[in-house]
Backbone bond lengths (Angstrom), bond angles and torsions (degrees), N, CA, C in turn:
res aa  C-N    CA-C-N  psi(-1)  N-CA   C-N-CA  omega(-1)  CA-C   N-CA-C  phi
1 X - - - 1.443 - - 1.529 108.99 -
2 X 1.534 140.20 156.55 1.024 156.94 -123.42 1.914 88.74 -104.45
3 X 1.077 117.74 150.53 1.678 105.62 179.00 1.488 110.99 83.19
4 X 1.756 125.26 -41.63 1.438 117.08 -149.76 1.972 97.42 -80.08
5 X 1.283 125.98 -143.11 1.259 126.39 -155.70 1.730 65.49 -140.38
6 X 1.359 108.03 145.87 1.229 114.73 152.57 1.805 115.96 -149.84
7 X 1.370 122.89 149.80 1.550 124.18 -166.42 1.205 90.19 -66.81
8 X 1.475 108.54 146.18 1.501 126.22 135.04 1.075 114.20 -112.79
9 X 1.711 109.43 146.87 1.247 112.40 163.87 1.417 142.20 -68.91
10 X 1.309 141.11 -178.17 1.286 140.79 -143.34 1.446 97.52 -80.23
11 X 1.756 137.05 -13.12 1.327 130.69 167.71 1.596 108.52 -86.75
12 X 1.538 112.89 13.56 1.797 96.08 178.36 1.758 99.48 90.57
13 X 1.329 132.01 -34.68 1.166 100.52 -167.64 1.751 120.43 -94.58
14 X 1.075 127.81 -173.79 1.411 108.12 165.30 1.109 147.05 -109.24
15 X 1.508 114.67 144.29 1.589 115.74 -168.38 1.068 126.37 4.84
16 X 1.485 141.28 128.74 1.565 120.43 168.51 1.662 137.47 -97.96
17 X 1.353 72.50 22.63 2.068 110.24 178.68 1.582 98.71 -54.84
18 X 1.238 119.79 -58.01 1.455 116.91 -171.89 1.715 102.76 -131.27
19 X 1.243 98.80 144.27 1.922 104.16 160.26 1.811 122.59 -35.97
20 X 1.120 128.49 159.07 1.250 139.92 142.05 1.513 112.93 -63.17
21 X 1.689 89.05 137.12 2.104 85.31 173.71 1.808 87.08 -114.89
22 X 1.115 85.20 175.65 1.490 113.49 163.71 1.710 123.59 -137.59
23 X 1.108 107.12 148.35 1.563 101.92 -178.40 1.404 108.16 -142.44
24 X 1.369 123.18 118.49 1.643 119.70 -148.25 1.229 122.90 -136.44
25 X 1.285 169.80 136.82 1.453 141.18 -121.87 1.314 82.90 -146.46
26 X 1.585 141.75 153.67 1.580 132.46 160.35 1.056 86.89 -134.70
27 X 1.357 100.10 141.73 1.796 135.17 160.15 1.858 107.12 -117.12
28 X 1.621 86.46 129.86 1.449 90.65 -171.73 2.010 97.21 -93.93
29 X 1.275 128.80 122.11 1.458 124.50 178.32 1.770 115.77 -117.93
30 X 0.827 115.92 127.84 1.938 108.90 171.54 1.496 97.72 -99.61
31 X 1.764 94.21 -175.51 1.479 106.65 149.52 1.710 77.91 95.87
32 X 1.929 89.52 -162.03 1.272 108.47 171.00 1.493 121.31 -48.61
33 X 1.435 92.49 -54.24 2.147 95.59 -175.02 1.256 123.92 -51.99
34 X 2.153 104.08 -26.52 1.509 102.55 -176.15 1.516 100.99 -70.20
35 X 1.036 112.08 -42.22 1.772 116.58 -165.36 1.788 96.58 -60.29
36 X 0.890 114.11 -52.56 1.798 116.03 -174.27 1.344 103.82 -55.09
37 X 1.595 115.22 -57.93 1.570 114.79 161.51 1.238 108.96 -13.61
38 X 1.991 110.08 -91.90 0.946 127.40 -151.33 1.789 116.45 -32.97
39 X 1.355 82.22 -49.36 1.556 100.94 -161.32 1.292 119.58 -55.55
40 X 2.127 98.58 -41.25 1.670 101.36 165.59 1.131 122.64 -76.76
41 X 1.407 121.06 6.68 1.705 123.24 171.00 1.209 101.62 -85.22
42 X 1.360 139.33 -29.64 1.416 124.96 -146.62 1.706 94.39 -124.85
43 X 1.462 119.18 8.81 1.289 133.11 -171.26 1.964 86.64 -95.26
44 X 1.758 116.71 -51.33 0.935 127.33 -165.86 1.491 123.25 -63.05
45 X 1.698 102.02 -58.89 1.076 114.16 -178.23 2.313 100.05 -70.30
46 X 0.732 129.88 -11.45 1.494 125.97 -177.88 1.846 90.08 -83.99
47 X 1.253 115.81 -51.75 1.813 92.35 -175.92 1.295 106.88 -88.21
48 X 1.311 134.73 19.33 1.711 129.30 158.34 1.691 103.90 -82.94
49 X 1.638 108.60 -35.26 1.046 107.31 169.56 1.538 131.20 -78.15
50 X 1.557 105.72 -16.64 1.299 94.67 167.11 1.511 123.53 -107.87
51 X 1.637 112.41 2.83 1.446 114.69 149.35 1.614 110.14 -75.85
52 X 0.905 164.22 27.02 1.428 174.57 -125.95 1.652 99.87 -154.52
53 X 1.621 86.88 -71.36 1.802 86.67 179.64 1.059 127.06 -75.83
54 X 1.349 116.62 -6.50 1.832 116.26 -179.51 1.669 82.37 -104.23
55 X 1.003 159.27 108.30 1.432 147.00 -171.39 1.389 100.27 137.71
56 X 1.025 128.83 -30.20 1.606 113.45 -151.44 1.797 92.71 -90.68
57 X 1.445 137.44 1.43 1.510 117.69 156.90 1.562 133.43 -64.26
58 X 1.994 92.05 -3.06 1.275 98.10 176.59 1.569 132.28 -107.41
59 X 1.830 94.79 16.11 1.683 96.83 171.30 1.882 82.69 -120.86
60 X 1.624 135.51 19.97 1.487 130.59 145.13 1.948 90.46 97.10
61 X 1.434 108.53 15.46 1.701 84.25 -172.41 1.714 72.66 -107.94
62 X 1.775 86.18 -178.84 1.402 88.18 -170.37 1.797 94.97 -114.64
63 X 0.934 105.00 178.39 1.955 107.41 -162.12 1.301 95.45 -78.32
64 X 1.304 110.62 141.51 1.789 112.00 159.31 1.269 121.10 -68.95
65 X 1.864 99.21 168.63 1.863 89.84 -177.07 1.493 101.49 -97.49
């Protein structure tokens, strides 16, 4: 459950006994804040994606084209 302590194994990630949850709150915003939002959402998810590809020799796949 979301909050509790759960094992990981000896690479850091966790157990694969059960799924990951998530528990996530949304606020709907317009105007200026949505646009500022937006921007730091898509600022975020673009360097998860580009730590992914400089990173990805370390889950052994090789990078897409």
């Amino acid at each position: 459950m979301a909050g509790e302590h759960r094992e990981r194994n000896p690479g850091g990630q966790l157990a694969s006994d059960e799924p990951p949850t998530l528990v996530d709150d949304v606020h709907f915003v317009d105007g200026e804040e949505g646009r500022r939002l937006a921007h730091a959402q898509a600022r975020a998810l673009w360097e998860v994606t580009q730590w992914l590809v400089q990173n990805s020799y370390r889950t052994g796949r090789e990078p897409t084209a």
